[in-house]
C-alpha positions as CSV (number, residue, x, y, z in Angstrom):
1,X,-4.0,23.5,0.1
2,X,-3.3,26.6,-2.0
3,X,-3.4,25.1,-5.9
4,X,-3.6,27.8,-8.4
5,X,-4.2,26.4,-11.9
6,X,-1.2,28.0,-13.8
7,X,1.3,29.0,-11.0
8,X,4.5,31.0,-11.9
9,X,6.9,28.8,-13.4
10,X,9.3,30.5,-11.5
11,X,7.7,30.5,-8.0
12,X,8.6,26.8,-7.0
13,X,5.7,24.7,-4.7
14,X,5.9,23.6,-1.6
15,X,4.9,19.9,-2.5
16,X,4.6,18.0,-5.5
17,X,3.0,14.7,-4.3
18,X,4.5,11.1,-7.0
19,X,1.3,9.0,-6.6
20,X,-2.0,9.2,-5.7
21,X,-2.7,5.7,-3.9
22,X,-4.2,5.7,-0.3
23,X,-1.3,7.3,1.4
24,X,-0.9,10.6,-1.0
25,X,-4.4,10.5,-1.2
26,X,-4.5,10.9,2.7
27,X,-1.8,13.4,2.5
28,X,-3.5,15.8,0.3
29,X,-7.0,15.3,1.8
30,X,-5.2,16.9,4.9
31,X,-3.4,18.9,2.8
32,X,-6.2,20.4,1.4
33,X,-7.3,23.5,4.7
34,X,-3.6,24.5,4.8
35,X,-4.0,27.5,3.3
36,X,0.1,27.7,3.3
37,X,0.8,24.7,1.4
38,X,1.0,25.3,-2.2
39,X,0.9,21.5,-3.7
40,X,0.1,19.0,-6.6
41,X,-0.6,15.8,-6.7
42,X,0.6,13.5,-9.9
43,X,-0.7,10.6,-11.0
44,X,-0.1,8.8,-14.6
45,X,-3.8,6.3,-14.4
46,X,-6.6,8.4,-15.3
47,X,-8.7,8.3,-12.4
48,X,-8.1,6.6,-8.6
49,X,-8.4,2.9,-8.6
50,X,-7.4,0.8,-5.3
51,X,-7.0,-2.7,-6.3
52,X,-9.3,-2.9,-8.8
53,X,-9.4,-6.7,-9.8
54,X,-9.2,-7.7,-6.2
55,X,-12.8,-6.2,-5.5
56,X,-14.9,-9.1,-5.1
57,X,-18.1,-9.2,-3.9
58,X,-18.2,-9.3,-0.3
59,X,-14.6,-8.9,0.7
60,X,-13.6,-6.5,3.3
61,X,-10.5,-4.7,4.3
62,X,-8.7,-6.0,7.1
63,X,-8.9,-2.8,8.6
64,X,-11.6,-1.0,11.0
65,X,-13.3,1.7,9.1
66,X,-11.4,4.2,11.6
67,X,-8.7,3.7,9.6
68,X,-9.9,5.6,6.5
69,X,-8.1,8.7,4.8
70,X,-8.0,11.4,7.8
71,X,-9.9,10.0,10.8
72,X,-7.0,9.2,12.9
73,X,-5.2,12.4,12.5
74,X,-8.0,15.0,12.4
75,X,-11.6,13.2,12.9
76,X,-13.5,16.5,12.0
77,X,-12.4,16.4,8.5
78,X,-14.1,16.7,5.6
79,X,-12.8,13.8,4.2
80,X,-13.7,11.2,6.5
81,X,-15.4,8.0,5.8
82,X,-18.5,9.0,8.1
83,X,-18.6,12.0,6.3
84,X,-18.8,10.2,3.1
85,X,-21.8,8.3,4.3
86,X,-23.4,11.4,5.6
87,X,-22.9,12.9,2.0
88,X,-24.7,9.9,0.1
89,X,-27.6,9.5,3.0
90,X,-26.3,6.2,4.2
91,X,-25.1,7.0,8.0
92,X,-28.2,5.7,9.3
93,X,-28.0,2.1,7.2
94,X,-24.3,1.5,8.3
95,X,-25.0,2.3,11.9
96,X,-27.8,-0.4,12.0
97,X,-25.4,-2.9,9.8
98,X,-22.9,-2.6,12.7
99,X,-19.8,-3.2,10.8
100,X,-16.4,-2.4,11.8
101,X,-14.7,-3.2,8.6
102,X,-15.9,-2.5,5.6
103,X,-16.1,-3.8,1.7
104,X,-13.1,-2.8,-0.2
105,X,-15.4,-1.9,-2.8
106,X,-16.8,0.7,-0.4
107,X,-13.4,1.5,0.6
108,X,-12.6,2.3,-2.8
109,X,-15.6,4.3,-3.8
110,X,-14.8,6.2,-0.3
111,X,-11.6,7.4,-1.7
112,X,-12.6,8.1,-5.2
113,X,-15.1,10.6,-3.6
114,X,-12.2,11.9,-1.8
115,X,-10.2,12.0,-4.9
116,X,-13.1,13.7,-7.3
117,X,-13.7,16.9,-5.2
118,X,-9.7,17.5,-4.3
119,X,-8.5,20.2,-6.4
120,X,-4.9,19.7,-6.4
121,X,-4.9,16.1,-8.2
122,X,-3.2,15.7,-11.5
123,X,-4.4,12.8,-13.1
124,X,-2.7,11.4,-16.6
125,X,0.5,13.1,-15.2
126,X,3.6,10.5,-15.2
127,X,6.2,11.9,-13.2
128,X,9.6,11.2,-15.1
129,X,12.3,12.4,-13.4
130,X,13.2,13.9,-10.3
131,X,16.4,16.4,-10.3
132,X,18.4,19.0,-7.7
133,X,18.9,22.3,-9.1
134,X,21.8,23.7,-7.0
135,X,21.4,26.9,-8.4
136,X,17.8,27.7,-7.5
137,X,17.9,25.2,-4.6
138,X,14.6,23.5,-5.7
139,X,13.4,20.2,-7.1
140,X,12.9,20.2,-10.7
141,X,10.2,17.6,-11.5
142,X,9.2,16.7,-15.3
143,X,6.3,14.9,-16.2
144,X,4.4,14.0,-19.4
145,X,1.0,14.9,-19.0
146,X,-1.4,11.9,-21.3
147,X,-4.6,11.9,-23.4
148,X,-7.0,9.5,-23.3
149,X,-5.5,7.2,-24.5
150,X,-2.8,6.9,-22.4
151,X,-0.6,8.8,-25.2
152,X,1.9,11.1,-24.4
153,X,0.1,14.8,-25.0
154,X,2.5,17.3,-23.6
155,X,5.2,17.7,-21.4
156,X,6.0,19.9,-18.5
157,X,8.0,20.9,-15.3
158,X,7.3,22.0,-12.2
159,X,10.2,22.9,-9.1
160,X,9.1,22.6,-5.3
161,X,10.7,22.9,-2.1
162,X,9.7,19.1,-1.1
163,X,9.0,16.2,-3.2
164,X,6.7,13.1,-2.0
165,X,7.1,9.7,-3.1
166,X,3.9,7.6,-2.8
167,X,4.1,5.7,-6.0
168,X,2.9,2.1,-4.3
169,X,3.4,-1.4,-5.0
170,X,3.2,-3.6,-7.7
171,X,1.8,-7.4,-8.4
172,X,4.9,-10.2,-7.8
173,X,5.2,-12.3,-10.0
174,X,7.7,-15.6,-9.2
175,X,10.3,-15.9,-12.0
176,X,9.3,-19.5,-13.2
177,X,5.9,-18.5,-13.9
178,X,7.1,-15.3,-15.6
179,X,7.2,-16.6,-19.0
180,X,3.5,-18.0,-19.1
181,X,1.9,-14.0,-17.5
182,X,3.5,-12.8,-20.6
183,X,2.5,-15.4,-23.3
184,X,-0.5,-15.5,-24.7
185,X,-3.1,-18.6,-24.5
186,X,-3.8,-20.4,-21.5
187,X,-4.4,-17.9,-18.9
188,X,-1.7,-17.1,-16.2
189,X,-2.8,-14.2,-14.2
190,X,-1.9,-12.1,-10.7
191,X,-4.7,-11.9,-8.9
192,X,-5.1,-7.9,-9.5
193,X,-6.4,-9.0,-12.4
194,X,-9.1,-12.0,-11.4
195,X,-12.0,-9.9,-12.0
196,X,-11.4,-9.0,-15.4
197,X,-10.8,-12.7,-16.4
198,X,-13.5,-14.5,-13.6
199,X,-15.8,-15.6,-16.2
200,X,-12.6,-17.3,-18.1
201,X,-11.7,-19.0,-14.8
202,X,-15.3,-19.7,-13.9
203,X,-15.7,-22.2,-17.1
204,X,-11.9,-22.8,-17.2
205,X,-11.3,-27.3,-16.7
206,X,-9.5,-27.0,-13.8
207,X,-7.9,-23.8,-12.2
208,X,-5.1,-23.9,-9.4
209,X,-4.9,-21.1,-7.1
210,X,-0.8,-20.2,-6.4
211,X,-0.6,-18.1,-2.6
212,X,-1.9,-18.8,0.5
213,X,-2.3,-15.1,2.0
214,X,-5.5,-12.8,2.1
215,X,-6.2,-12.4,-1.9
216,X,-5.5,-16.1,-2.2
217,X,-7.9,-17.2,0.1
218,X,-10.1,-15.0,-1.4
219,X,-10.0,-15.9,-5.3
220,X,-10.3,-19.5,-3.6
221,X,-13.3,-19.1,-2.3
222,X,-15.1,-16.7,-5.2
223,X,-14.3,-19.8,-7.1
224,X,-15.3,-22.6,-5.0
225,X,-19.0,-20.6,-4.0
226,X,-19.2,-20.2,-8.0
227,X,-18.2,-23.7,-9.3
228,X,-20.6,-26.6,-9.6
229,X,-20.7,-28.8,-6.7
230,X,-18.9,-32.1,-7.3
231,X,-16.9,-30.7,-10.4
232,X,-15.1,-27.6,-8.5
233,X,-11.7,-29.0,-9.6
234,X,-9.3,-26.6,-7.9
235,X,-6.0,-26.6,-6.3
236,X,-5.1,-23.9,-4.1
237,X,-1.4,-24.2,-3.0
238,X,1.6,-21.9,-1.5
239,X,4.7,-21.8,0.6
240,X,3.6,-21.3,3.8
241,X,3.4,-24.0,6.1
242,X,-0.2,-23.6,6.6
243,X,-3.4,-21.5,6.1
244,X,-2.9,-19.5,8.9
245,X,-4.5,-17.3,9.8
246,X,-3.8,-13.1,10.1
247,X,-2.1,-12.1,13.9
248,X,-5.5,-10.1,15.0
249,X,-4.8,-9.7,18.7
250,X,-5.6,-6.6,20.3
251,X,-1.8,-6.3,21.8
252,X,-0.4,-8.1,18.5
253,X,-2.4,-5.0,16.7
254,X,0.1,-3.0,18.6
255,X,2.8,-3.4,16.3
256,X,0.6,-0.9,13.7
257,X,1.0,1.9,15.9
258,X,3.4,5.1,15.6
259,X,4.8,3.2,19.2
260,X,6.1,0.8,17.5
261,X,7.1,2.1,14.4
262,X,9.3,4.6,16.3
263,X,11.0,1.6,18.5
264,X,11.6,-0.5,15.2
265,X,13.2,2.8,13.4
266,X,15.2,3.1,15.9
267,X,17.1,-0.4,16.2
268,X,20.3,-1.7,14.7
269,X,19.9,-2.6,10.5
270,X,20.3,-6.1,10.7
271,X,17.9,-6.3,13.9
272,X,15.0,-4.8,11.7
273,X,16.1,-7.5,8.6
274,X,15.9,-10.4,11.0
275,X,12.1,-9.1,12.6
276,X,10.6,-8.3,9.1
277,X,11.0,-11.9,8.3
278,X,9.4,-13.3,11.0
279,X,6.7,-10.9,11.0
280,X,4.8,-11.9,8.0
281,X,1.7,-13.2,10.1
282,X,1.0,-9.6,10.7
283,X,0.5,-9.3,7.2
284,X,0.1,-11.9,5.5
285,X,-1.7,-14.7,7.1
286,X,-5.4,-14.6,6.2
287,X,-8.4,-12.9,8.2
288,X,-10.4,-15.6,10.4
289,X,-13.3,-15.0,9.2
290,X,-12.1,-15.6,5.4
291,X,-11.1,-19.0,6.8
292,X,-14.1,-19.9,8.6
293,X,-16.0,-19.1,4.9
294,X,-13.6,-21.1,3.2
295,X,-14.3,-24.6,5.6
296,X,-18.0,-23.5,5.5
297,X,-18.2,-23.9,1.6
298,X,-15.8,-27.0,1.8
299,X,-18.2,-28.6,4.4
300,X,-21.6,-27.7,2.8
301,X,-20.3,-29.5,-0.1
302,X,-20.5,-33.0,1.5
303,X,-23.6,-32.8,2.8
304,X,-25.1,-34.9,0.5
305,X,-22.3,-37.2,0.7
306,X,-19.1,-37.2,-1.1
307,X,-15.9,-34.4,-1.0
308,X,-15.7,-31.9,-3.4
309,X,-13.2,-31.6,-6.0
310,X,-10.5,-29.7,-4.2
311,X,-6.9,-30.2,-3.1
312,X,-5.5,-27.3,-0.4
313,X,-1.8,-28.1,0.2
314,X,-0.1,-25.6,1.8
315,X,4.0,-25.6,2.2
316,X,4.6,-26.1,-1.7
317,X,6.6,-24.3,-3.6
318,X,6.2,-23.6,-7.5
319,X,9.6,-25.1,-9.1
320,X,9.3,-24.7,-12.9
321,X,6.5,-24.4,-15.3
322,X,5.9,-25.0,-18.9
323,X,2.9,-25.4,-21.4
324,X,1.2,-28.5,-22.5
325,X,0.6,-28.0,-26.2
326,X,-1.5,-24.7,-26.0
327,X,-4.0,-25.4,-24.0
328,X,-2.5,-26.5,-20.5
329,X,-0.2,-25.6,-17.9
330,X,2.2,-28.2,-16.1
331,X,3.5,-26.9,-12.6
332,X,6.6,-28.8,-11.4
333,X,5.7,-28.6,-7.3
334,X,7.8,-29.4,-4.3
335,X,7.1,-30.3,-0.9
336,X,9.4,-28.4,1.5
337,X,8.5,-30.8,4.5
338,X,8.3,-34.1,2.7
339,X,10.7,-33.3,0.6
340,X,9.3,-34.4,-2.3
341,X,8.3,-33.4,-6.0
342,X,5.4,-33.8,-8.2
343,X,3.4,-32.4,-11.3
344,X,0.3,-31.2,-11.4
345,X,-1.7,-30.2,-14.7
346,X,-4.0,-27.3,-15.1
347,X,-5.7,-25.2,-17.4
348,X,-5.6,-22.0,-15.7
349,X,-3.3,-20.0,-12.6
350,X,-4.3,-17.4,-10.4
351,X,-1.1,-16.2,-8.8
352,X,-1.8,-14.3,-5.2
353,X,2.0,-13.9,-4.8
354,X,1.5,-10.6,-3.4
355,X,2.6,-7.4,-3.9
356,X,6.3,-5.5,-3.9
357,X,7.6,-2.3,-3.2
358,X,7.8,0.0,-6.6
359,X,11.5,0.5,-6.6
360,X,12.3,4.9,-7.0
361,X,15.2,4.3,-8.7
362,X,14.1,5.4,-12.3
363,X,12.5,8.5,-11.2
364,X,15.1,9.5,-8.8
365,X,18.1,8.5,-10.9
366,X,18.9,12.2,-11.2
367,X,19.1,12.3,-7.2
368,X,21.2,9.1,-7.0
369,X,24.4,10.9,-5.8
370,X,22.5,12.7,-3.2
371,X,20.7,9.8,-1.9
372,X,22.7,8.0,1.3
373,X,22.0,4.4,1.8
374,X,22.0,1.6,4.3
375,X,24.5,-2.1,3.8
376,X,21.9,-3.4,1.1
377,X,22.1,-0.5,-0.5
378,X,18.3,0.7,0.3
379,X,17.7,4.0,1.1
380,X,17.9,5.3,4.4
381,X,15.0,7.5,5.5
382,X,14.8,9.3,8.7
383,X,11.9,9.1,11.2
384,X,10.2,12.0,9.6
385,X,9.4,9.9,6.5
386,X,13.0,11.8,4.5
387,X,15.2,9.9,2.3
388,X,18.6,10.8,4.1
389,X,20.0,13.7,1.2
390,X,23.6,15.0,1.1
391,X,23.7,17.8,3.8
392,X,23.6,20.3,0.6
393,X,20.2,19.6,-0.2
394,X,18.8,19.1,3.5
395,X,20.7,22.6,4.8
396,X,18.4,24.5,2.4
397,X,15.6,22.9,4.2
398,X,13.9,21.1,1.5
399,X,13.6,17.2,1.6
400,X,12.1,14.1,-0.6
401,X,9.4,12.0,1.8
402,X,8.4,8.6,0.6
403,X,4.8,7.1,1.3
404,X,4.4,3.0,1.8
405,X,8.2,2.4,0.8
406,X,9.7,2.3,4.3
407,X,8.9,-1.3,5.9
408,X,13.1,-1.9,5.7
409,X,13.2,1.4,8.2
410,X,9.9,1.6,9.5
411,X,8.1,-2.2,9.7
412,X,5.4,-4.2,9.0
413,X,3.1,-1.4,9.3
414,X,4.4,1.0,6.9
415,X,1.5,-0.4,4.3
416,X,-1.0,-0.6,6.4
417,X,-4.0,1.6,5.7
418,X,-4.1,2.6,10.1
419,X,-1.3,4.8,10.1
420,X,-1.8,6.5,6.6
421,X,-3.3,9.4,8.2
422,X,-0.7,9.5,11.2
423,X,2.5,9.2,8.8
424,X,0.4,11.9,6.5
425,X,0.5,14.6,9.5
426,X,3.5,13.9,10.2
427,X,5.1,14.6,6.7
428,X,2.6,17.9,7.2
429,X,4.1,19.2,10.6
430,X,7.8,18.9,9.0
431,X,6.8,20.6,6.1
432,X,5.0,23.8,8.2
433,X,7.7,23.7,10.8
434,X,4.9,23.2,13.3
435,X,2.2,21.2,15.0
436,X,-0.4,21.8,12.4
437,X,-1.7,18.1,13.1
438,X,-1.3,17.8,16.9
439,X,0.1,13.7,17.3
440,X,-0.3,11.5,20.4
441,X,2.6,11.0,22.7
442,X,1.4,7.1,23.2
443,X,-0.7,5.0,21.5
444,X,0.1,1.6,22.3
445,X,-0.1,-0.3,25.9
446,X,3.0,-2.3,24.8
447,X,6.1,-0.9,26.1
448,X,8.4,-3.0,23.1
449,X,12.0,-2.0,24.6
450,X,13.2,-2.1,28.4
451,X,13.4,1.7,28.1
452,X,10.2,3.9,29.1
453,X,8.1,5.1,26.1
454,X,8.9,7.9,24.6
455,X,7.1,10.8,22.6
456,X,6.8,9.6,18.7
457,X,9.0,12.4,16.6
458,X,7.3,15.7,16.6
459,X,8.5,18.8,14.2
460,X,11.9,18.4,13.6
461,X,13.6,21.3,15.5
462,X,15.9,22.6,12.4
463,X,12.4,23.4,11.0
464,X,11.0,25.2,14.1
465,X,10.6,29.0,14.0
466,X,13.3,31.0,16.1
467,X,11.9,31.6,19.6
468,X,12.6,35.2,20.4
469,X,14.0,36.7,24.0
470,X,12.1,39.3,25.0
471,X,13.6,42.9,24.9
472,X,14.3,44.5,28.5
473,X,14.0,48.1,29.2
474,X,16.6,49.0,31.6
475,X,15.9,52.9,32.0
């Protein structure tokens, strides 16, 4: 990945990268040998930072350590996580701990070595618009590069051939508890941000936990090992109809494969709607293990007779909510089974409602009339990872990719960390016009349709170089 420090502002790039998250991390670490590839990364935080306020001791990622930055598209990178335990002298320690997923704290230290030796990162760069010059056919992209503060310093603009959009997700927050996250007083927090108030919550009265998913579970039991025995006083509560656990069968793993991802791309709209909500135990049911800790801590706690102090009702749904004075919270809860309403009093709310797709719309407003979109109005992206442009941007060949913002085209496993590396190389080989990252044909043992498999998408053939006849001498 050619990145000259102060390219000509009139030579455009080849990539400018919107994010650096896991996915456009992954992209440019496999970015980074292609000598053809001028590109730069942008990222408005001042450093990489996956999750922080989720990173509690002992939690892992629900996700083999395979599934790191590069591994799964070119193993003999640089930039894999082996590699990165090589580099600190710690291959030998994790090969005698024998695990298979990892910490996300060591996940996140992982990519921040990644991210500190990359050269073509731009960090305290916001990216603020996103515009088609006809004239030039390029991208122009502006950005406000920020001090330390978090200030605006100066702004620029760069132009590029290809533009890609990994900008993320960010914390859901349910509209009736909306109000109380941005009052002051009693705390009402997502849980991105338990860490930096876990000492609050720690000596807080009584604390109810709001989400019954893998960071719920999770801020549950930090609390519960960390509270005094007898006097835990916590509710943990959500909408599901229990504390299920996460779909982690080997074939029901299948649907995080580029096999499936190509069968669900290529069904009707309103057949991908109708799976994506009844898929959510892929994603969001909580890891086994998480569970068994959870009933472990519970059942320690009456050994010397007695229950602890905490309620876990699951299938509840958050109506209203409102202050007590200023120093509690009142939730007005109802059962969606029992069909039936209560209060309950608190003095503090974690909410693990999850996460949501950043929506582009503010920095592609300037591409709006180029952008095509599906009956919901989302746009549609093509199995190459392309927003579907006007034909008078694609014809000149250049094309906006988006990163983690596809699960309406592309399913349950366009977040997941597994198939960052393959959706990475892809992007890549459309961008070279060739199989610079060599993909497998098959990678799942599921056939998901009545038709035979068939090879994911390779290099799309508009991008392909010409393939010349040879010349005959006919002397």
């Amino acid at each position: 990945m050619n990145t000259p420090p102060h390219p000509d502002a009139d030579t455009p790039r080849d990539l400018v990268g919107i994010g650096v998250g896991p996915s456009n991390l992954a992209l440019a670490a496999l970015a980074h040998p292609l000598a053809e590839i001028d590109a730069v990364f942008y990222e408005q935080r001042p450093r990489f930072d996956w999750h922080p306020g989720l990173l509690i001791d002992g939690a892992r990622i629900q996700v083999p350590f395979l599934a790191d930055l590069v591994t799964l598209a070119d193993p003999t990178s640089p930039w894999t996580f082996l590699n990165y335990l090589k580099t600190h002298h710690r291959l030998y320690p994790f090969y005698f701990a024998e695990r298979f997923h990892i910490q996300r704290a060591e996940y996140d230290a992982y990519c921040r070595w990644v991210a500190d030796q990359l050269p073509g990162l731009r960090f305290r760069h916001q990216v603020d618009s996103v515009r088609w010059n006809p004239e030039r056919d390029v991208f122009e992209v502006d950005f406000t590069q920020l001090d330390a503060a978090g200030e605006a310093e100066a702004l620029g603009r760069t132009h590029t051939r290809n533009v890609v959009l990994g900008i993320g997700t960010e914390p859901h927050i349910p509209d009736p508890l909306r109000p109380l996250v941005d009052a002051p007083g009693v705390p009402v927090l997502h849980a991105d941000d338990y860490l930096a108030h876990r000492d609050t919550l720690l000596t807080a009265g009584h604390v109810t936990v709001v989400g019954t998913g893998q960071s719920g579970a999770e801020v549950f039991l930090d609390l519960l090992r960390n509270r005094p025995t007898g006097h835990e006083r916590l509710h943990w509560i959500g909408r599901t109809e229990a504390f299920a656990p996460m779909e982690y069968s080997k074939l029901g793993l299948e649907h995080f494969t580029p096999d499936y991802t190509g069968y669900f791309h290529a069904l009707p709209e309103n057949v991908r709607d109708r799976l994506l909500t009844g898929q959510w135990q892929l994603h969001k049911g909580i890891d086994a293990d998480t569970l068994a800790a959870v009933h472990d801590e519970l059942y320690r706690r009456t050994l010397h007779g007695g229950w602890p102090d905490a309620v876990l009702t699951p299938g509840v749904t958050v109506r209203t909510a409102g202050r007590i004075s200023t120093t509690r919270i009142e939730l007005h809860l109802e059962h969606t089974q029992q069909n039936t309403r209560s209060r309950l009093t608190t003095d503090a709310v974690v909410l693990a409602t999850g996460h949501r797709e950043r929506t582009p719309d503010r920095i592609l407003a300037g591409l709006d009339p180029y952008i095509r979109r599906d009956n919901s109005e989302r746009p549609r992206i093509d199995a190459h990872f392309r927003l579907v442009l006007d034909p008078s941007i694609t014809a000149t060949g250049c094309n906006v990719h988006v990163q983690n913002a596809e699960r309406h085209t592309h399913g349950v496993g366009a977040p997941d960390l597994g198939l960052a590396a393959w959706r990475s190389a892809t992007i890549l080989n459309a961008l070279t016009g060739k199989e610079t990252y060599p993909l497998p044909t098959r990678t799942a043992f599921t056939t998901f349709g009545l038709e035979q498999p068939q090879p994911q998408p390779r290099v799309p053939t508009a991008r392909r170089a010409p393939t010349l006849t040879p010349l005959v001498d006919r002397r």
